[in-house]
N, C-alpha and C positions, 0 to 999 in steps of 0.2 A: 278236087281242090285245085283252086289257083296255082301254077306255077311262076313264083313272082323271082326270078332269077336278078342278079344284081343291075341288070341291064338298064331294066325297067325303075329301078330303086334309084339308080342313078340317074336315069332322065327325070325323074318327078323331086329326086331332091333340088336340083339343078332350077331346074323352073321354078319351083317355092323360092329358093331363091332368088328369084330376079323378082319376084312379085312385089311392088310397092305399097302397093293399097294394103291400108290398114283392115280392113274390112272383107278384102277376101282373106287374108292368115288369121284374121275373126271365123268367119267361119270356118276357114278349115281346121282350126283346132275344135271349132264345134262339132265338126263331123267325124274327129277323131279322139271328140270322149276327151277332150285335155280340160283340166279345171285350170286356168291360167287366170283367173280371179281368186288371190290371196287375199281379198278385205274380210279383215274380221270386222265383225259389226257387234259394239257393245247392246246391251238395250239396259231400260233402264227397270227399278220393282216393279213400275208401274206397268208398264210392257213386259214383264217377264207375267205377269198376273193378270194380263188378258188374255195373252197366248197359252196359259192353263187354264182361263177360263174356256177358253174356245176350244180346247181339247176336252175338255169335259165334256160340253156342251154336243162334239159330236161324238162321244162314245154313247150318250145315255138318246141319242137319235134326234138333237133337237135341230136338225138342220132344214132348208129349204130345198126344193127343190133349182132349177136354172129357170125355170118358168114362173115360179115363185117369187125367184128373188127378182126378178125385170119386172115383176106385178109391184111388187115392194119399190121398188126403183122409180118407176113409173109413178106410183103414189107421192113419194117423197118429193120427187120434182112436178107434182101436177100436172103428169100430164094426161 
């Protein structure tokens, strides 16, 4: 096991903060497992009643394969 003494806790809190970039304290709460998106997201019958659809639909196995669905893909946009 790591021995993380205060030393080291203090040089890396120190640095996170000086950090300005938005995008690396993004990822670093990404690598540290932080949920820091609070949006709740309504949906509406109509979307609550696809998304049951689509959980049906993969319990009872009616899914594609990834090679499948780019065949499907592919079809749709002719190409």
């Amino acid at each position: 096991m790591i021995d993380l003494t205060s030393e080291p806790k203090d040089q890396l809190i120190k640095r996170i903060q000086q950090i300005e970039d938005q995008a690396i304290i993004d990822e670093i709460y990404r690598l540290l497992g932080i949920d820091f998106d609070d949006t709740v997201y309504k949906t509406t019958d109509k979307q609550k009643n696809a998304i049951s659809e689509a959980r049906q639909q993969v319990e009872t196995g009616q899914t594609l394969s990834e090679d499948e669905a780019n065949e499907e893909i592919d079809k749709w946009l002719d190409k």
